[in-house]
N, C-alpha and C positions, 0 to 999 in steps of 0.2 A: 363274808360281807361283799357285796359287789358293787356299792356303791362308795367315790370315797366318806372317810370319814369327816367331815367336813368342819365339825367342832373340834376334834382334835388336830387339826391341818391348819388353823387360824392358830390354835393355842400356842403352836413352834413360830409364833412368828411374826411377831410387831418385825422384831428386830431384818426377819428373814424375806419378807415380802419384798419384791422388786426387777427393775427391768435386768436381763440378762445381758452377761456381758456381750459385747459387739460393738460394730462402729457403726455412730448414730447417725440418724436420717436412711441407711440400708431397708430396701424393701424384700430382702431377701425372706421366704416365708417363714420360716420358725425364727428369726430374728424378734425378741422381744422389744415390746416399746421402748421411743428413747423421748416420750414423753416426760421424761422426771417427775411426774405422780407417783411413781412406785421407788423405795428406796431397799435397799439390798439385796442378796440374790433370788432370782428367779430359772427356776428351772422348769424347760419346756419336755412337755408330753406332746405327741405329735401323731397324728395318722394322717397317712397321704392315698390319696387314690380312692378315698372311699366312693363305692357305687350303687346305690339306691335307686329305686323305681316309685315315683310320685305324679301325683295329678297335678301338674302346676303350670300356670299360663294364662295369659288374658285371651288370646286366640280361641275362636270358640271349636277349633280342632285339638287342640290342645285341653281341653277341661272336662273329657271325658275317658280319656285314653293317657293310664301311665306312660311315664316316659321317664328316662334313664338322669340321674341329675348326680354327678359329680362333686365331693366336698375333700380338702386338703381341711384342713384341723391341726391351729396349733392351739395346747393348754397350757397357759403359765400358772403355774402351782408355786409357794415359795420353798426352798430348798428342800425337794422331795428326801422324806424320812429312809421311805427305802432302800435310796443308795445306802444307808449303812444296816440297816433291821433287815432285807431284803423280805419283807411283806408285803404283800397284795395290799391288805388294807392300809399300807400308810403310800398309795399314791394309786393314781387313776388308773381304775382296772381297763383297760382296751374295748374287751368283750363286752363289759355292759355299757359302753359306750356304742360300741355298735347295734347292740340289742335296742337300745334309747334311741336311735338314729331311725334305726329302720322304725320302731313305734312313732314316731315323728312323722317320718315322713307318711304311713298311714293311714295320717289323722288330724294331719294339720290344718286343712280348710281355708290355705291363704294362695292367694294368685300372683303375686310377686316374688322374684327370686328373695330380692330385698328384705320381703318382709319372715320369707321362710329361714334364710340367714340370719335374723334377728332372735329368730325361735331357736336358731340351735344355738346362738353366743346365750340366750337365756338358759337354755338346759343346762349348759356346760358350766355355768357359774352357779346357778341355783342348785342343781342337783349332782357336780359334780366338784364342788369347794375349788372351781379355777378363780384364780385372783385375776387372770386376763386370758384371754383369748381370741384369737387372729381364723377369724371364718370365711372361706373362698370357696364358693359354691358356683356350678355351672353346667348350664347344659349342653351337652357334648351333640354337634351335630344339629344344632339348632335350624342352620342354614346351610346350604349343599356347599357354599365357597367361603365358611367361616368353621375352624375346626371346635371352638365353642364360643360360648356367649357367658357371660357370669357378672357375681360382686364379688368383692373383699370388704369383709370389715372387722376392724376391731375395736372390743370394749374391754371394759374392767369393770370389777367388780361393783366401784363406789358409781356407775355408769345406771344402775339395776336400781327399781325403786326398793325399799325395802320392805319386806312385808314380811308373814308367819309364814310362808308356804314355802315347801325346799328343807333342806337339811340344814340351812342356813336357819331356818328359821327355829329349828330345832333347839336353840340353845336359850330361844326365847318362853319354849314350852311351861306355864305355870308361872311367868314374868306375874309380879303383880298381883298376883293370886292372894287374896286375905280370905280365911276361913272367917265365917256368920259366928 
C-alpha cells in the first residue's frame, strides 16, 4: 500500500491525536502545534529539502518556464503504529509522498506560492491521514541579493472542509445508502 491507511490511522486514536511534546510558542520546524486543539500524542513525519521544478509566479517570466521551488514538510500523524508493528502501512510512506509532490507540482495551475502551499497541506491531510501539518515552501534564488523567498503555514485537519474525496472520505463510502 503506498498510501497511508488513513481509516485505520483515525481508528488508534481519539485518545492519540495531538500536539507534540515541546516548548510552546517555538517555531522550530517539526515542532508540533501548541495550539491546544489537538489533545495527546503527535508524532511528526518530516521531510526536509525537498526540490521540485513548477511553473509558478505572477511575473509574466516566470509562468512559462519551470523553476526550482523548495518545500520542508512536517506530517503530524497521531502516535504512528509503526514504531511498534514496523510497517509501511501503518505510517506515511516518504516515497509516495514525494511521487504526490512531484504530481502536484505538475499540475497544479496556481500562481501563488500561498495558494500552491495550501494544495500540498490539502494533499497531505486528505490523502495522506495527517492530523496536522507545518508547510514551508520557497523559491530559492528568487532575487540575485535574497537566498530565497517563501511561506509557512500550518493547518489541521478539522482546518479541511469535509467532503467524500481522499481516503478520508473513504470511510464514508455507502454512508446512507438504503437499498429500493
Amino acid at each position: 500500500m503506498d498510501r497511508i491507511d488513513a481509516v485505520r490511522l483515525a481508528s488508534f486514536s481519539a485518545a492519540g491525536a495531538g500536539a507534540a511534546a515541546g516548548v510552546p510558542g517555538t517555531t522550530a520546524p517539526f515542532d508540533a502545534p501548541s495550539t491546544g486543539t489537538l489533545s495527546g500524542r503527535m508524532d511528526i513525519v518530516f521531510i526536509e529539502n525537498f526540490v521540485g521544478q513548477t511553473i509558478i509566479g505572477i511575473d509574466s517570466s516566470e509562468q512559462h518556464v519551470p523553476q526550482p521551488v523548495r518545500m520542508n514538510l512536517a506530517i503530524g500523524v497521531p502516535a504512528i503504529r509503526a514504531c511498534t508493528t514496523d510497517r509501511i502501512e501503518d505510517t506515511i510512506n516518504y516515497a509516495a509522498v514525494r511521487s504526490a509532490l512531484h504530481a502536484l507540482l505538475a499540475s497544479h495551475g496556481v500562481r501563488l506560492l500561498e495558494a500552491l502551499a495550501e494544495a500540498v497541506a490539502r494533499l497531505l491531510i486528505t490523502e495522506f491521514g495527517a492530523h496536522w501539518v507545518r508547510v514551508a515552501l520557497a523559491k530559492p534564488a528568487k532575487f540575485d541579493d535574497v537566498a530565497a523567498v517563501g511561506v509557512q503555514i500550518e493547518r489541521q485537519r478539522s482546518d479541511m472542509p469535509q467532503t467524500a474525496a481522499g481516503v478520508t472520505g473513504y470511510a464514508l463510502l455507502g454512508a446512507g445508502l438504503i437499498p429500493d
